[in-house]
C-alpha positions as CSV (number, residue, x, y, z in Angstrom):
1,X,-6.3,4.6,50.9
2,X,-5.3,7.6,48.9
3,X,-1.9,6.4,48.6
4,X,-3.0,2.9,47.4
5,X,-5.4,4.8,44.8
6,X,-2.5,6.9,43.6
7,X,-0.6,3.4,42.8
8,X,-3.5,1.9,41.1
9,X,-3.7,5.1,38.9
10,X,0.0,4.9,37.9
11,X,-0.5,1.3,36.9
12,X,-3.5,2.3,34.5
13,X,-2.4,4.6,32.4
14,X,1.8,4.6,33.1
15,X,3.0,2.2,30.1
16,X,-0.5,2.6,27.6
17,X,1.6,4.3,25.0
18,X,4.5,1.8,25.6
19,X,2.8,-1.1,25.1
20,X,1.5,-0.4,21.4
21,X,2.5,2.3,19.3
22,X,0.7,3.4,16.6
23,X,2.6,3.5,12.8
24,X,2.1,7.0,11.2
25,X,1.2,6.3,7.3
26,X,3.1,9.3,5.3
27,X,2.1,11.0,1.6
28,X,4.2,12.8,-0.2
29,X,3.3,15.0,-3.5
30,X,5.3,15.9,-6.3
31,X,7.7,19.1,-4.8
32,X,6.9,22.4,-6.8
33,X,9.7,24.2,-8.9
34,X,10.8,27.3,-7.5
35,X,13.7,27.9,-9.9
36,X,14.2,31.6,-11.5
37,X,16.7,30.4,-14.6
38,X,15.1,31.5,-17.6
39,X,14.2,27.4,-18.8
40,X,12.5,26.4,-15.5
41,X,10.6,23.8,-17.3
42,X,13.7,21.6,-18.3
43,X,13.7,20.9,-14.4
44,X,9.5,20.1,-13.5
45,X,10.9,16.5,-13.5
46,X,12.7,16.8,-10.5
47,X,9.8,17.1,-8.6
48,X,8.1,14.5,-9.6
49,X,11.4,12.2,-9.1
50,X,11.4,13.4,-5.6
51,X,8.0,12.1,-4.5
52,X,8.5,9.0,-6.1
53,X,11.8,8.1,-5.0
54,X,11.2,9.6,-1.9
55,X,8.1,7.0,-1.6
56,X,10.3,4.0,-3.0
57,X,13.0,4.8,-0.2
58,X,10.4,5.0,2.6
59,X,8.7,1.4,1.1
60,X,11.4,-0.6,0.4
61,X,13.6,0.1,3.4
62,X,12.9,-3.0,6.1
63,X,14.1,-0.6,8.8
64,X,11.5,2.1,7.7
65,X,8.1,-0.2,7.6
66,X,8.4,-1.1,11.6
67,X,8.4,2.8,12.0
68,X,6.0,4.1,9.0
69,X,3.8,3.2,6.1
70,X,3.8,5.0,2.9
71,X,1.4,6.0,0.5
72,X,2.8,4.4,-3.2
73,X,3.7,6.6,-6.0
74,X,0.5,4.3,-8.1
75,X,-2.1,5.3,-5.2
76,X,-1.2,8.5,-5.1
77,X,-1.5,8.9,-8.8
78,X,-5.0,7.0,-8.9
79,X,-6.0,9.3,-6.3
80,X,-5.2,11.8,-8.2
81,X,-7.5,10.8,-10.9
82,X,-10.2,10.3,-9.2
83,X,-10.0,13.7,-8.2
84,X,-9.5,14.8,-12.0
85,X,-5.9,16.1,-11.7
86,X,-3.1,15.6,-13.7
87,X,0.1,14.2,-12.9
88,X,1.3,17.1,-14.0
89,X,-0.6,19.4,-12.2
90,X,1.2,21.6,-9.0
91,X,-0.9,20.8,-6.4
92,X,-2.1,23.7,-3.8
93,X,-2.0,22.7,-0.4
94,X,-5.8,22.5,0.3
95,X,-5.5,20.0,-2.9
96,X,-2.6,18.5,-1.0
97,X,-4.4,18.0,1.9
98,X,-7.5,17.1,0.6
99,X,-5.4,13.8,-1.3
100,X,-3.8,13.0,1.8
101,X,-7.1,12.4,3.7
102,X,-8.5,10.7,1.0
103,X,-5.1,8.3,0.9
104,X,-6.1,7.9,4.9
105,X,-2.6,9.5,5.4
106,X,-1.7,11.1,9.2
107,X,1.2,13.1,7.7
108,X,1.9,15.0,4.7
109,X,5.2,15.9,3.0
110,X,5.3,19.1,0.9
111,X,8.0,20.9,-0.6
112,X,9.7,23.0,-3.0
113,X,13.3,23.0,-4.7
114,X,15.2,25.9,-6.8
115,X,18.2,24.9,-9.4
116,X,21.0,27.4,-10.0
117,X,22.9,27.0,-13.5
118,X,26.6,26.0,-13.5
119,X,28.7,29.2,-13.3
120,X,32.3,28.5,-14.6
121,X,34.0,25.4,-12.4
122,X,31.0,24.9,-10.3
123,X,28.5,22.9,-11.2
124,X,24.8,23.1,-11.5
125,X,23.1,22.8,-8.0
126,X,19.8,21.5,-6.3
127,X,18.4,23.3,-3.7
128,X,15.6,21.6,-1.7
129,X,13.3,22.3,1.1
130,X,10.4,20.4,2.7
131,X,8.2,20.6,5.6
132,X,5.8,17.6,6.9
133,X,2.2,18.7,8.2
134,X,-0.2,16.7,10.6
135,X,-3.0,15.7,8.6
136,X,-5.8,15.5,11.7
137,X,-4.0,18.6,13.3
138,X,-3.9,20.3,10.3
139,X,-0.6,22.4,11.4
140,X,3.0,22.0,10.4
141,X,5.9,19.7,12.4
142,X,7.5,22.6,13.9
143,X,10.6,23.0,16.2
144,X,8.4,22.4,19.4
145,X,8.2,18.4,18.3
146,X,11.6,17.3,18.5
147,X,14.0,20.4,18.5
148,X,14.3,20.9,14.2
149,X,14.3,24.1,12.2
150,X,10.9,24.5,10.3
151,X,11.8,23.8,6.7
152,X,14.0,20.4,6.1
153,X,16.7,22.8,3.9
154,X,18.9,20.7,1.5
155,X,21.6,21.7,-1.3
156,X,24.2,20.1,-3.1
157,X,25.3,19.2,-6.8
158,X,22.3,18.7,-9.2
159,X,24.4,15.3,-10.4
160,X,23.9,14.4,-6.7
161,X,20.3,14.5,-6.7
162,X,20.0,10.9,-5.9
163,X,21.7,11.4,-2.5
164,X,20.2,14.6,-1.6
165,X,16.5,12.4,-2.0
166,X,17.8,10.0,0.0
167,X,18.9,12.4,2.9
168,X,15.2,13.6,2.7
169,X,13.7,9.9,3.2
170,X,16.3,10.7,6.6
171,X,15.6,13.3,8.0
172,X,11.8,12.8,7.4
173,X,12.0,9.9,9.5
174,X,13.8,12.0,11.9
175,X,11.0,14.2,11.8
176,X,7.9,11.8,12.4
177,X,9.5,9.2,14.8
178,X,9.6,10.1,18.6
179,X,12.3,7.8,19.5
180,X,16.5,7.3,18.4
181,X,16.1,5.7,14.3
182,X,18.4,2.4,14.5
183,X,19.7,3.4,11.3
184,X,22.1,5.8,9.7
185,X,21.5,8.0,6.6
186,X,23.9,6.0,4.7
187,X,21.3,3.5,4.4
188,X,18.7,5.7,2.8
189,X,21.7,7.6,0.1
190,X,22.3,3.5,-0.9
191,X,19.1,3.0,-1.8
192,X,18.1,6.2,-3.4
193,X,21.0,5.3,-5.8
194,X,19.7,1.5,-7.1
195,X,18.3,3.4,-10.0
196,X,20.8,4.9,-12.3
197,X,20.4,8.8,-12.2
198,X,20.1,9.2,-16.1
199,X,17.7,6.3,-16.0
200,X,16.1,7.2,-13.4
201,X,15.7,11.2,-15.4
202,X,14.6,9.8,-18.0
203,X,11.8,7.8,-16.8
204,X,10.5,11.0,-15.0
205,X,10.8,12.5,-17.9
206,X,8.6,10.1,-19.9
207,X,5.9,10.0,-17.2
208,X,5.5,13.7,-17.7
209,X,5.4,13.7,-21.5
210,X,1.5,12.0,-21.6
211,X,0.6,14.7,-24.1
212,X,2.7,13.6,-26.5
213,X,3.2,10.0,-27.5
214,X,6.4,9.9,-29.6
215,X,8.3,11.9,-27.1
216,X,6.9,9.8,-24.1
217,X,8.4,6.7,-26.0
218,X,11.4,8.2,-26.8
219,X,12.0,8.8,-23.0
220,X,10.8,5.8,-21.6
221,X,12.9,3.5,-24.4
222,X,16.2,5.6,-23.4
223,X,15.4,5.1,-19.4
224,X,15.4,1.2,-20.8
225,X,18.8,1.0,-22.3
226,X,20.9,3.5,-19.9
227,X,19.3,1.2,-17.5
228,X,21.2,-1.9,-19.1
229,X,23.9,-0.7,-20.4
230,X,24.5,0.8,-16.4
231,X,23.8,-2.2,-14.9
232,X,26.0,-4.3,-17.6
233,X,28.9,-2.6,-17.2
234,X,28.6,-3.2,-13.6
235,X,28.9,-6.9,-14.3
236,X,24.9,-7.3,-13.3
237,X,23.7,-8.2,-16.5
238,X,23.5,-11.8,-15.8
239,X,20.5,-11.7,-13.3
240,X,16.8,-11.4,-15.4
241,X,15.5,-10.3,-12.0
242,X,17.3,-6.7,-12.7
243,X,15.0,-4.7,-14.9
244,X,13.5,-1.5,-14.9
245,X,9.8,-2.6,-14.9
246,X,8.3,1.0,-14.0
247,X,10.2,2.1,-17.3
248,X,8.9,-1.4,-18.8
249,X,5.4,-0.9,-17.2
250,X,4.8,2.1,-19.1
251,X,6.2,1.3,-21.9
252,X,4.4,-1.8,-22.5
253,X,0.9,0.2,-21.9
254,X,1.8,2.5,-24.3
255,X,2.4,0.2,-27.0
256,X,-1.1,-1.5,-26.0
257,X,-3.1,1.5,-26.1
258,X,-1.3,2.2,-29.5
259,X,-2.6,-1.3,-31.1
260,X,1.1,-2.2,-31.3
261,X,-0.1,-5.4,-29.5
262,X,2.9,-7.5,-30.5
263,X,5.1,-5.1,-29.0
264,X,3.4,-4.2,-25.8
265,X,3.9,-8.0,-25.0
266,X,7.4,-7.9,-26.2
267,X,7.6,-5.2,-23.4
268,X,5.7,-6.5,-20.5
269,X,6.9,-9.6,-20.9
270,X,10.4,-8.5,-19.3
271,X,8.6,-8.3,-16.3
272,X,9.8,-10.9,-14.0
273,X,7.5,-13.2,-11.6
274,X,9.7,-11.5,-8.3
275,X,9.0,-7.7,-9.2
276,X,6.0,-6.0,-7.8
277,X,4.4,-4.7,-11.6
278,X,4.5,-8.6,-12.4
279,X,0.6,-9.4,-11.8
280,X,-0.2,-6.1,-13.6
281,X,1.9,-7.0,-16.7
282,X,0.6,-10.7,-16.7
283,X,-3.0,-9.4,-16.5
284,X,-2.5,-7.3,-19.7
285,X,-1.1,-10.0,-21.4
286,X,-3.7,-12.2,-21.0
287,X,-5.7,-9.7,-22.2
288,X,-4.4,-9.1,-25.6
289,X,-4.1,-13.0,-26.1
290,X,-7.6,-13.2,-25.3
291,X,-8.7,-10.1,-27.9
292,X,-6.6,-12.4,-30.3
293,X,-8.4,-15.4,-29.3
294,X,-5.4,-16.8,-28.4
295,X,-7.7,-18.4,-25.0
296,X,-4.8,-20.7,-24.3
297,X,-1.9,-18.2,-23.8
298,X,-4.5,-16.0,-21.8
299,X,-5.0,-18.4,-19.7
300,X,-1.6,-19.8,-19.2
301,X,-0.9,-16.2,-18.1
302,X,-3.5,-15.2,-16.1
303,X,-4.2,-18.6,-13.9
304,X,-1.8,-17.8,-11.6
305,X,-2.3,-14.0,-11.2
306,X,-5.5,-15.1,-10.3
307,X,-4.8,-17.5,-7.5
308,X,-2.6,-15.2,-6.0
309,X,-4.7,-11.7,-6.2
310,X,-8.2,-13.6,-5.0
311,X,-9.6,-10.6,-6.1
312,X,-13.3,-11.6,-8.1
313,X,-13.1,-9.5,-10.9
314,X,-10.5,-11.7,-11.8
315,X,-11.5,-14.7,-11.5
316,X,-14.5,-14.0,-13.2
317,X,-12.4,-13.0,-16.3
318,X,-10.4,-16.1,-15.9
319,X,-13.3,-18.3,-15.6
320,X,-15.3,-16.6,-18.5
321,X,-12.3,-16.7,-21.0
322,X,-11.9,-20.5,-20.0
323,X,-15.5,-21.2,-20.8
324,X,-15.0,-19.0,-23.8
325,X,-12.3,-21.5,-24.9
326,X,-13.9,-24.8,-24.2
327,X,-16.5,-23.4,-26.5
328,X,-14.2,-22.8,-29.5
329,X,-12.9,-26.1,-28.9
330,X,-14.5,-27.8,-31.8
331,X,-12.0,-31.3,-32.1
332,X,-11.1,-32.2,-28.7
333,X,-14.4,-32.5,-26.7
334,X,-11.9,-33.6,-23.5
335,X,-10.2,-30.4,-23.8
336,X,-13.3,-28.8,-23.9
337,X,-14.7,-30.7,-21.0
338,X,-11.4,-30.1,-18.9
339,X,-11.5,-26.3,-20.0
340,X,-15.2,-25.2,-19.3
341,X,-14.5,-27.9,-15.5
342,X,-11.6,-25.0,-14.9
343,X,-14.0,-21.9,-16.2
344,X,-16.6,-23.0,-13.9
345,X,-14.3,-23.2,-11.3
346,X,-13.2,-20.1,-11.1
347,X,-16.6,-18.9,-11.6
348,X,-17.6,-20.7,-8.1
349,X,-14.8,-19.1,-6.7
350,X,-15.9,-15.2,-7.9
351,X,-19.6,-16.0,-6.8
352,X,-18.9,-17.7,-3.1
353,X,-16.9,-14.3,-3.1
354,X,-19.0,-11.9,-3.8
355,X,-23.1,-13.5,-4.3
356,X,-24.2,-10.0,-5.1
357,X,-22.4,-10.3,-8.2
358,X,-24.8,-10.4,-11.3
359,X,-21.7,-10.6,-13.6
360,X,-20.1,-13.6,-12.1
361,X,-23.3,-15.4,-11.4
362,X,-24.6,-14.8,-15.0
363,X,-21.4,-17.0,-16.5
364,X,-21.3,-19.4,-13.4
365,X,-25.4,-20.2,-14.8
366,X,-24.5,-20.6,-18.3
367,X,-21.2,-22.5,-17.6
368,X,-23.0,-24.9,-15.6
369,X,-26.0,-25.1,-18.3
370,X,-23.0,-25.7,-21.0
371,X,-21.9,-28.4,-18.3
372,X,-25.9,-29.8,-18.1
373,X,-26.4,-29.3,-14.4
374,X,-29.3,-27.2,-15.1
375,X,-30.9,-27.3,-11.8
376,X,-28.0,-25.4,-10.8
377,X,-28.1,-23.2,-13.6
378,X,-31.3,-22.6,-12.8
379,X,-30.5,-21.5,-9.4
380,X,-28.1,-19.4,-10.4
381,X,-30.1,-17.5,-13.6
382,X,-33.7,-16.9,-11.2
383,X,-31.1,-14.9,-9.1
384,X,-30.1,-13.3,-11.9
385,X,-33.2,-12.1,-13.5
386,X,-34.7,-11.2,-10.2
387,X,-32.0,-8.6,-10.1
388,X,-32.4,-7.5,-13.5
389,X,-36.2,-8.2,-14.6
390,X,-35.2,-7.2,-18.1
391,X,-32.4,-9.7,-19.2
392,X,-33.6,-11.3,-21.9
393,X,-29.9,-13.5,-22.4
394,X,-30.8,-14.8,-18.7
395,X,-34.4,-15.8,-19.5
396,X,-33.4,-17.4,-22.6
397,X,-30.6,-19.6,-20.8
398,X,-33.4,-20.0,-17.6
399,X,-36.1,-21.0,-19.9
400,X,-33.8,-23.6,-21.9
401,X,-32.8,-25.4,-18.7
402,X,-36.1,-25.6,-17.4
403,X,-37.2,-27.5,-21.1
404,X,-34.5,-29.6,-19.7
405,X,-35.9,-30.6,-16.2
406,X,-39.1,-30.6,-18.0
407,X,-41.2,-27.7,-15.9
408,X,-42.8,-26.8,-19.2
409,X,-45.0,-24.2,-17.7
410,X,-42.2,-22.3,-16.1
411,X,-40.0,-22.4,-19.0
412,X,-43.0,-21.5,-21.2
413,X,-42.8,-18.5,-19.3
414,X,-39.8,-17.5,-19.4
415,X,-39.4,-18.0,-22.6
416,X,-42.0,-15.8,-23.3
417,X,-39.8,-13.2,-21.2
418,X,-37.1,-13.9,-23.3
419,X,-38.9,-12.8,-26.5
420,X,-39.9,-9.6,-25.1
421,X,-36.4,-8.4,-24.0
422,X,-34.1,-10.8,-26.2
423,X,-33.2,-8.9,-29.5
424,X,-31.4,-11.7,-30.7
425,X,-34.5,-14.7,-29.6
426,X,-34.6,-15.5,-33.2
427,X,-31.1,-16.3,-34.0
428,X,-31.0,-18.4,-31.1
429,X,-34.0,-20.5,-31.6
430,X,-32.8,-21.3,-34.9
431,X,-29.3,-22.8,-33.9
432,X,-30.9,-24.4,-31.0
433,X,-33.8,-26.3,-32.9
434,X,-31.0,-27.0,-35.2
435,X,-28.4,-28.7,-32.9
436,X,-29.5,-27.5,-29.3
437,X,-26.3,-25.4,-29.1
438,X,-26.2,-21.8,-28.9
439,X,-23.9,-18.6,-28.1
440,X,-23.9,-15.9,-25.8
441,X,-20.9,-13.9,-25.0
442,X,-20.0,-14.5,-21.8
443,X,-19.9,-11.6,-19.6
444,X,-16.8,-9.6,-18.3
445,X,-15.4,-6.3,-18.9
446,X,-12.0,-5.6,-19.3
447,X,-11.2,-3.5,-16.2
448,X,-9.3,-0.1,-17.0
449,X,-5.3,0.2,-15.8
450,X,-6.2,2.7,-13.3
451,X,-8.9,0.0,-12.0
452,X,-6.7,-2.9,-12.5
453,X,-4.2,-1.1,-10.5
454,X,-6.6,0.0,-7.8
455,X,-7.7,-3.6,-7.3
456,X,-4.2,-4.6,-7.2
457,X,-3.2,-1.8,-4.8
458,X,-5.9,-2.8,-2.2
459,X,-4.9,-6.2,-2.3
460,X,-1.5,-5.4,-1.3
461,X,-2.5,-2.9,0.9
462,X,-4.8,-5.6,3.0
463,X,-1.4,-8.0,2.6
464,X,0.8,-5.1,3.8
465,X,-1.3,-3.9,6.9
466,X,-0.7,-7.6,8.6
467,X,2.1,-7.2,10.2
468,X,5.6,-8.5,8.9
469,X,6.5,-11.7,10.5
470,X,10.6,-11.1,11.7
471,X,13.3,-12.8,14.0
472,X,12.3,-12.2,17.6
473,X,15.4,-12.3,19.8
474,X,15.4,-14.2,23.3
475,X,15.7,-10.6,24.9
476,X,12.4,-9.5,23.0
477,X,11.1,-13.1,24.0
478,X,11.6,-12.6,27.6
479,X,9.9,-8.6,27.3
480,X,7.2,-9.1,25.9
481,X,6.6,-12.5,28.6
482,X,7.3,-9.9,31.2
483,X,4.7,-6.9,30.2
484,X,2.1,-9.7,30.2
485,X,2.8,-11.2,33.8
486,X,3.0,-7.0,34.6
487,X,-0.5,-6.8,32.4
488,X,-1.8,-9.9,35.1
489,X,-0.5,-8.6,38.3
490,X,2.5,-11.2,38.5
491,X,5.1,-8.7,40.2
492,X,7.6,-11.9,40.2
493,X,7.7,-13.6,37.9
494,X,7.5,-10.0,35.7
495,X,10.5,-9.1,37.3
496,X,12.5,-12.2,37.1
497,X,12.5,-12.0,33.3
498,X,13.4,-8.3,33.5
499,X,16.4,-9.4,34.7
500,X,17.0,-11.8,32.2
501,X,16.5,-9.5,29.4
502,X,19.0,-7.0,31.6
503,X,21.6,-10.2,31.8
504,X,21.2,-10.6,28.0
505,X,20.6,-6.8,26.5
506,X,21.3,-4.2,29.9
507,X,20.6,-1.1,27.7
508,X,17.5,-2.4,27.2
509,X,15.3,0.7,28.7
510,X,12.1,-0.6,28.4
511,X,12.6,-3.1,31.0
512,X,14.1,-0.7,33.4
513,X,11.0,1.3,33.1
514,X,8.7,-2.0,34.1
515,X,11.0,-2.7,36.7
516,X,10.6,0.9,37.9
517,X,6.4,0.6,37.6
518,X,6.4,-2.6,39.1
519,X,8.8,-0.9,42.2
520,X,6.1,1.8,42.0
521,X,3.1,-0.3,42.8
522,X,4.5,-2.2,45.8
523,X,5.1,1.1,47.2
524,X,9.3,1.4,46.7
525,X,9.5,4.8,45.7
526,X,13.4,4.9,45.5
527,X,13.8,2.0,43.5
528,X,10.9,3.3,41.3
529,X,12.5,6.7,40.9
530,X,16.1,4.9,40.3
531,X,14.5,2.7,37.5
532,X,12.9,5.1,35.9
533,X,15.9,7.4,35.6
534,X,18.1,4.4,34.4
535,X,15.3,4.1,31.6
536,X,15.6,7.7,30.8
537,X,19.7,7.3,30.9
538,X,19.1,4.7,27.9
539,X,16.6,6.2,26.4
540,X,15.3,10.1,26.8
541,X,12.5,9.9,24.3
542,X,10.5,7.8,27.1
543,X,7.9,10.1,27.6
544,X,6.1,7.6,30.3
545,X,9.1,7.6,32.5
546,X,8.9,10.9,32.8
547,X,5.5,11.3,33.4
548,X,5.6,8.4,36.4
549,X,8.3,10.4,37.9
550,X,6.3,13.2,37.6
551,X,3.7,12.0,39.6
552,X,6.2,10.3,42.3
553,X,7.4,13.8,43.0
554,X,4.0,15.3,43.4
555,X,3.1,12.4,45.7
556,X,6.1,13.8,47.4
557,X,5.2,17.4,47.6
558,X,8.4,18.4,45.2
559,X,7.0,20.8,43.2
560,X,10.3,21.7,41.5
561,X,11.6,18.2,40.7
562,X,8.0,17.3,39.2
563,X,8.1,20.3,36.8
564,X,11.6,19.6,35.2
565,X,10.3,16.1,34.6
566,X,6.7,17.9,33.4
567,X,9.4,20.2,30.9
568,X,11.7,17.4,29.5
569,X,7.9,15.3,28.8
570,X,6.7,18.4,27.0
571,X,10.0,18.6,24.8
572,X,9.0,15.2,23.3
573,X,5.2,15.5,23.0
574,X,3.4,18.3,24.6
575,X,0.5,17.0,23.5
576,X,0.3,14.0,25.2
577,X,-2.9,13.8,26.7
578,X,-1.2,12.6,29.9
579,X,1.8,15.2,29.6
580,X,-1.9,17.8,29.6
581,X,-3.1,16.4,32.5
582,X,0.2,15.8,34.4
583,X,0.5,20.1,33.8
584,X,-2.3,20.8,35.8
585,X,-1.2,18.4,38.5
586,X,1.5,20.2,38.7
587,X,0.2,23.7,38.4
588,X,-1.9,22.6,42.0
589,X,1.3,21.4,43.6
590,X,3.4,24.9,42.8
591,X,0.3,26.7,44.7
C-alpha cells in the first residue's frame, strides 16, 4: 500500500512544471552614466539607447517571445509619466522597482556603463555592466541560479555599441531562462545593428533634448536622413516599408504641437500601414484634417484604424466626426444620408461596447434624432440625463424628439429642464421654429498622445498575450498526444507515441522523462531510473528528472545517490518548492 501511494505521489506532482511553464515578462530602465571624463553629459544618451534597443531586441526576436515578454520602450515611458518622471530622470532603484511592479514585470534589468576617451591609436570605449533582479523576490539573479558572476560585465569600442547591446539582450536571456537558448548570440548582434549607429545616436539624442525644441528637431531630422542615405547606399532604398518611424513618430508630433500642421502630416504620413507606429500616425492625422474640417480626409484615415483597434474611444470619434460631416453637407443630401448611416454606426459599435458610456451614448441619441428614429433617440438621451441630471444639450434633444412622438406632457417637461440648464435654449429655439434644424457639437475629446498611446498599447498587449500561432512538427504532434493519454492514465498508447517521437527526434528529452514516469508508476524502477538519466543526458536543466530520481533512491534507502540528485536539482532552482520538500526527505533518509 505504501509502495502504491509512493507511485501515485510521483505521478501528481513529477512533470507539473514540465507540462506548462510560465513566461517571465522583463523591464528594463535607462542604464545610469558612470563615466569620470570631464563631459559626462555628451554620453547620457547611451543609456537611454540601451534600454530601448535592448527592449526592441528582446520584442522583435521570434526566438525570444516563446521564452519572455518585454515591457516596450512606449509603456515604460507612459509609466513613467504617470508617476511624474522624466525621461530624463536616473531612476533609483526603489523608483526602478516601484515601475516595474506597476508594468506587472517578474524581472528587472538595471545597469550602469563608464566611457573612457580615445588615448592615441585606441579608440574611445564602452564599458557596461548590468544585473537583473526578481521583482516578487525582491533580490538579485546571483551566481546560485545558473552558475554566472553577479554583474553581466561588458567592454568593447564605443563605435561597437550596437553589438555590445546586442550581447546584453544575450546573456540576459542566459540569465532568466532555466533551460539551453536554441539560439546563438549572433542572432541578437544582427538585430541590434538594423538601425544605423549614427541614426540610431541621433534619435536618442533628440528624445532627450524635450527642453528645447529647435535642438530636438535638429536631432530627430538628422536621425531621418543618415537613416536614408544609410540605407540607400546599401541598395534598400527601393522598399517604402524601410523607414525610421520612431524618428518619424516624433518628428511628426513635434511639428503638430508646434501648429506646423501641414508639416506634421508631411511627417507622419511616411509611416507605412506594416510598421507598428502606423495606427498612432493615422489617428493624428485624422485629427488635424478634422480641426481643418477637412471631415472627409479624417475619415478616410481613421476608418480603418478604427476597425482594427476596436477600442470605443475611437469609434466614438469616428462616428461623431462622420455625423459632424453629414451635417456640413449642405448639396448632396445622399452623402449626407450615407455619412451620418456610417457615424451612427460606429456610434452603435462604441455604446454595445461600453453602455456606461455617457459620451458615446449622447452622439448615438442625437445621430439617430438627426436620422428621425426618435424613439430610439429617446431611449438613448433618458439614459443620458439620468446620469447627468443637469445636461441641458440632452433635455433639449429629449424634449425635441418627444414633440416628435407627440408625448406633449413629457417633452413639456423636459423642455422645461432644458431651459433651466441650457445656456444656449434661446439660440436653439430660434433656428428650430425657423426650419426645425439645429446644432450641437457633438461630443468627443481628442485623447492626449500619452492616452492615445496607452490605449494602443493595451490593445496590443491583449493581442500579444494570446499566444502566437507557429508550425508544430509531427514530433511535437505526437508529445503533446502522449502527455495527454499520460494525463488520462493510458500507459500504452502514451508510450507508443513516445517512441514515435524517439524514431523521429531521439534527443528529444522530454519524452524520455515520460517514458521514465510512466516506467515509474507500473513499478519498473530500473527502466524508470534509466529514462530518467537518458532525459538528464539530453538535457541537465530537467529539474523533474532529478527530483523523480530523487525520490526512487529514497524509496530505495540510498541516501547518497538521492542527495547528489537533491545537489544537481538545487544547482538549477533551489527554490523549487519540490527541490524544498525533496531536502527534507532527504535529510530523514541520511539519519
Amino acid at each position: 500500500m505504501k509502495r502504491v501511494l509512493f507511485m501515485l505521489f510521483l505521478f501528481a506532482s513529477g512533470v507539473q512544471s514540465l507540462l506548462g511553464q510560465s513566461v517571465e515578462k522583463i523591464i528594463i530602465i535607462p542604464f545610469e552614466n558612470k563615466s569620470t571624463i570631464d563631459n559626462k553629459a555628451e554620453f547620457n544618451w547611451i543609456g537611454e539607447a540601451i534600454a530601448k534597443s535592448l527592449t526592441d531586441i528582446l520584442a522583435n526576436s521570434k526566438e525570444a517571445k516563446v521564452i519572455v515578454g518585454v515591457v516596450s520602450d512606449e509603456e515604460r515611458r507612459l509609466l513613467q509619466n504617470q508617476l511624474g518622471i522624466s525621461s530624463a530622470s536616473v531612476l533609483s532603484l526603489a523608483t526602478s522597482l516601484k515601475l516595474a511592479k506597476l508594468a506587472d514585470a517578474t524581472i528587472l534589468v538595471v545597469g550602469e556603463y563608464n566611457v573612457f576617451p580615445a588615448q592615441g591609436e585606441v579608440a574611445a570605449t564602452v564599458s557596461i555592466k548590468s544585473r537583473l533582479i526578481r521583482i516578487k523576490e525582491g533580490r538579485f539573479l546571483e551566481e546560485n541560479e545558473r552558475g554566472f558572476s553577479k554583474p553581466i560585465d561588458l567592454s568593447d569600442a564605443l563605435t561597437k555599441l550596437q553589438d555590445l547591446q546586442g550581447k546584453l539582450a544575450y546573456q540576459v536571456l542566459l540569465r532568466t531562462y532555466t533551460q539551453p537558448l536554441p539560439f546563438a548570440e549572433r542572432d541578437f548582434v544582427r538585430i541590434s545593428n538594423k538601425i544605423p549607429s549614427r541614426a540610431f545616436e541621433a534619435y536618442i539624442k533628440g528624445l532627450l533634448s524635450a527642453s528645447d525644441s529647435g535642438l530636438r528637431e535638429a536631432f530627430l531630422r538628422n536621425a531621418i536622413r543618415i537613416y536614408e542615405q544609410e540605407k540607400a547606399e546599401k541598395g534598400e532604398v527601393a522598399d517604402d516599408a524601410k523607414v525610421y518611424s520612431d524618428a518619424i513618430l516624433e518628428l511628426g508630433y513635434l511639428y503638430m504641437n508646434q501648429g506646423k500642421l501641414d508639416e506634421a502630416i508631411e511627417y507622419l504620413s511616411k509611416i507605412p500601414e506594416s510598421d507598428s507606429h502606423y495606427e498612432e500616425a493615422a489617428l493624428f492625422i485624422g485629427s488635424i484634417y478634422w480641426r481643418q474640417k477637412s471631415y472627409e480626409r479624417a475619415l478616410a484615415t481613421m476608418r480603418s484604424v478604427a476597425e482594427s483597434l476596436q477600442l470605443v474611444d475611437i469609434f466614438n470619434m469616428v462616428g461623431a466626426i462622420a455625423v459632424e460631416a453629414s451635417q456640413s453637407e449642405k448639396r448632396d443630401k445622399r452623402k449626407s444620408a450615407a455619412l451620418l448611416e456610417e457615424g451612427l454606426k460606429f456610434l452603435k459599435t462604441a455604446v454595445d461596447s461600453s453602455p456606461e458610456n455617457t459620451q458615446a451614448r449622447f452622439n448615438y441619441g442625437f445621430a439617430l434624432f438627426l436620422n428621425k428614429d426618435y424613439v430610439s433617440a429617446a431611449e438613448n438621451l433618458t439614459q443620458v440625463v439620468a446620469s447627468n441630471p443637469s445636461d441641458g444639450e440632452a433635455y433639449y434633444i429629449l424634449a425635441k424628439a418627444l414633440e416628435e412622438m407627440e408625448d406633449k406632457q413629457k417633452a413639456a417637461d423636459f423642455d422645461n429642464q432644458a431651459r433651466r440648464f441650457l445656456k444656449r435654449y434661446a439660440e436653439l429655439e430660434s433656428s428650430w421654429r425657423r426650419d426645425k434644424t439645429f446644432y450641437i457639437q457633438m461630443r468627443f475629446r481628442l485623447p492626449s498622445r500619452e492616452e492615445i498611446g496607452a490605449m494602443i498599447l493595451a490593445e496590443k498587449t491583449k493581442k500579444l498575450s494570446k499566444p502566437e500561432k507557429r508550425f508544430v512538427t509531427e514530433a511535437e504532434r505526437f508529445l503533446e498526444q502522449a502527455k495527454d493519454f499520460y494525463k488520462n492514465g493510458n500507459d500504452e498508447q502514451a508510450l507508443n507515441l513516445l517512441r514515435r517521437v524517439l524514431a523521429i527526434e531521439p534527443m528529444t528529452a522530454e519524452a524520455y522523462f515520460l517514458i521514465g514516469q510512466i516506467y515509474l508508476r507500473q513499478g519498473e524502477m530500473e527502466q524508470a531510473v534509466a529514462n530518467l538519466k537518458t532525459a538528464l543526458f539530453w538535457n541537465n536543466q530537467l529539474i523533474d528528472a532529478y527530483i523523480s530520481l530523487g525520490k526512487i533512491f529514497i524509496e530505495k534507502g540510498d541516501c547518497l545517490q538521492a542527495k547528489n540528485q537533491l545537489e544537481a536539482a538545487k544547482e538549477v532552482n533551489p527554490d523549487n518548492e519540490e527541490v524544498i520538500a525533496l531536502q527534507r526527505q532527504v535529510e530523514r533518509c541520511s539519519r
